[in-house]
C-alpha positions in Angstrom: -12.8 -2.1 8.7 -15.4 -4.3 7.5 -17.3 -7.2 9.4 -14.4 -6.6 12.1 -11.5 -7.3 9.9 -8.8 -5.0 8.7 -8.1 -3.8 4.8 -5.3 -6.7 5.5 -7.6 -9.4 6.9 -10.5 -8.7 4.0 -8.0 -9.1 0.9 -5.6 -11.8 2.6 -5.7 -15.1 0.4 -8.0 -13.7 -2.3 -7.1 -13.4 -6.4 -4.5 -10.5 -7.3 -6.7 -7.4 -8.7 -6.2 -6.7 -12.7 -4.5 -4.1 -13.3 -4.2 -3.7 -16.8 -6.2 -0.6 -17.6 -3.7 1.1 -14.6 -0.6 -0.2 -16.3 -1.7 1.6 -20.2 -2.7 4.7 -18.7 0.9 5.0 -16.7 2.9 3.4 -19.9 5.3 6.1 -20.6 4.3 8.4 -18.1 7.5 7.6 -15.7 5.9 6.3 -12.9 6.2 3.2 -11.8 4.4 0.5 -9.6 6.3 0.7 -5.7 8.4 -2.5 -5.4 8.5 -3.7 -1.7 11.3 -6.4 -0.5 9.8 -8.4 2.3 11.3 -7.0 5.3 9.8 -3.4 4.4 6.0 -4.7 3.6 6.5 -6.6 7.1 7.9 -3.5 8.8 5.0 -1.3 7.4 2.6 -3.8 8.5 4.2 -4.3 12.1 3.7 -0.4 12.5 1.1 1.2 10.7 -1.3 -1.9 11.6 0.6 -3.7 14.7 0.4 -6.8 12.1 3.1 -9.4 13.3 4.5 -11.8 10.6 4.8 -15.2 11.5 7.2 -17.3 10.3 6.9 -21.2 9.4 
């Protein structure tokens, strides 16, 4: 929490973070960056944070 607002609130609408120096070190290590479908970023939201998605 920062200024009142959540992790999800503070980074909402704002530029995707480079990632590049992440990406080389992992290259050919295995690991790989989590994929999340819709539904399961909403579901993690809804109850880790009680965020509820609305749809337009």
């Amino acid at each position: 929490m920062y200024d009142g607002r959540s992790t999800v609130e503070l980074y909402q609408d704002t530029y995707r973070w480079d990632c590049k120096n992440v990406t080389n070190f992992l290259k050919g290590s295995g690991i790989e960056e989590p994929r999340f479908s819709d539904e399961e970023l909403t579901r993690y939201l809804e109850n880790s944070i009680g965020f509820v998605a609305t749809t337009s």
